[in-house]
C-alpha positions as CSV (number, residue, x, y, z in Angstrom):
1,X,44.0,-47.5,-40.7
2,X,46.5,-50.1,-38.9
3,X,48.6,-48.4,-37.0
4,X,49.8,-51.8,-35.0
5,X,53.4,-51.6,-36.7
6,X,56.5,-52.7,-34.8
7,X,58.5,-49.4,-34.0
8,X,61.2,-49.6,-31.6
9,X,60.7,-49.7,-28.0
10,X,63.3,-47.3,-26.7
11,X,65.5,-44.5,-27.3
12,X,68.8,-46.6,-28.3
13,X,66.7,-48.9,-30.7
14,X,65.8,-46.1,-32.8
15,X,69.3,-45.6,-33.9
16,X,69.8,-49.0,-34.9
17,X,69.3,-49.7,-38.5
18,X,67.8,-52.9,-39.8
19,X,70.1,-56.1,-41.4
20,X,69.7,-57.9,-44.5
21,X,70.0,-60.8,-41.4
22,X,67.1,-59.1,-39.5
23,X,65.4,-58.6,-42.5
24,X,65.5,-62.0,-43.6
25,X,64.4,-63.5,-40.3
26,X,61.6,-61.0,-40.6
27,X,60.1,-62.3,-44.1
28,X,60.3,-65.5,-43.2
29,X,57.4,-64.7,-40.7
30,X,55.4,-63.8,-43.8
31,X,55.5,-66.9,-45.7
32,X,52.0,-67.8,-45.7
33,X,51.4,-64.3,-47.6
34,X,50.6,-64.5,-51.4
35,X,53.4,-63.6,-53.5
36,X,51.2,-60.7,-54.7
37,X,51.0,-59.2,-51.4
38,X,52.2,-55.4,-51.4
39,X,54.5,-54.4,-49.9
40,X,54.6,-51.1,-47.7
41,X,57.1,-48.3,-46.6
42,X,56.1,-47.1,-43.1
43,X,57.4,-43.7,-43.3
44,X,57.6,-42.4,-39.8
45,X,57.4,-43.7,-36.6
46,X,54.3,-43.0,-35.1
47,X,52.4,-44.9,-38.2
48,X,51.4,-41.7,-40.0
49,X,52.5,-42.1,-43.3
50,X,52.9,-45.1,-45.6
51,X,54.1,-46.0,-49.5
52,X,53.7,-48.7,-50.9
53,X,57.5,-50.0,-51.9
54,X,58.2,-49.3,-55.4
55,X,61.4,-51.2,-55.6
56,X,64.5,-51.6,-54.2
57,X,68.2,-51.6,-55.5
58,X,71.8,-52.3,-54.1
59,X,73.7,-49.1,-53.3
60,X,76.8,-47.8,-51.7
61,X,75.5,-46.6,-47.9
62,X,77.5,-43.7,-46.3
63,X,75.9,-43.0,-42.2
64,X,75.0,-39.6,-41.9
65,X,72.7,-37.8,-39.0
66,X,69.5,-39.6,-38.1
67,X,67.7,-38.1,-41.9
68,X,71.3,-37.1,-43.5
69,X,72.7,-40.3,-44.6
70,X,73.8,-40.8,-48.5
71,X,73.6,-43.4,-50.9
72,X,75.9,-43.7,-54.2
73,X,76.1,-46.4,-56.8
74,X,78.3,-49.5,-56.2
75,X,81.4,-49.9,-58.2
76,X,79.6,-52.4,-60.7
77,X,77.2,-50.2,-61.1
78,X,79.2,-47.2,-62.0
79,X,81.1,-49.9,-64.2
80,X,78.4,-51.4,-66.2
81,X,76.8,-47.4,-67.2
82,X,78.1,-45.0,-69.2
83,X,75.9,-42.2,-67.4
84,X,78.3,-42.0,-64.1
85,X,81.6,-40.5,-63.5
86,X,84.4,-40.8,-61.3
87,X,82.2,-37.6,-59.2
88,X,79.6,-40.6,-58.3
89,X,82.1,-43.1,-56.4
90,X,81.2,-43.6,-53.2
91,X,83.7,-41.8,-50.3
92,X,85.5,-44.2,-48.4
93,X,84.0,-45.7,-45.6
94,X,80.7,-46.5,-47.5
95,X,79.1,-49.7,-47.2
96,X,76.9,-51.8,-49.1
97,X,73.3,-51.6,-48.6
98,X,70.0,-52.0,-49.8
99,X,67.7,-49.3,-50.7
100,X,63.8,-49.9,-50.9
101,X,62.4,-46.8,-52.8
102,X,59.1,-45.5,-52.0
103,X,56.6,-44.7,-54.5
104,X,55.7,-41.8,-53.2
């Protein structure tokens, strides 16, 4: 098992959340990989646990505690589908985000 993954080098690093920027700058780095190439949800920090990625969505963010944070549908979202309600708008505050849901 490779456990060689990036994880963040102090204390105050571990609180700060990955960019759609940093994100970006980090798939570039993985060009030469086949389009095919899975991709894989690290799920703690000491490189225990992994998923593979089963997808990933846009999504209202709302910062919680360190494993408390919420997510809510975006506004077009809620729009566009009949199955939510005025109950599933975001609070203020929320952000936009991106979610990357783990298969398992």
């Amino acid at each position: 098992m490779m456990t060689d993954t990036p994880v963040p080098d102090s204390e105050d690093d571990e609180d700060t959340p990955l960019t759609l920027g940093t994100l970006r700058a980090l798939l570039a780095e993985f060009d030469n990989l086949p389009d095919d190439a899975p991709v894989i949800i690290q799920k703690d920090t000491v490189g225990e646990r992994f998923s593979p990625a089963l997808g990933g969505e846009e999504a209202m963010y709302v910062e919680g505690r360190r494993y408390d944070a919420e997510v809510y549908p975006t506004p077009e979202q809620i729009a566009e589908s009949d199955d939510y309600t005025e109950d599933d708008e975001a609070p203020e505050g929320a952000v936009r985000a991106i979610v990357l849901w783990p298969l398992s």
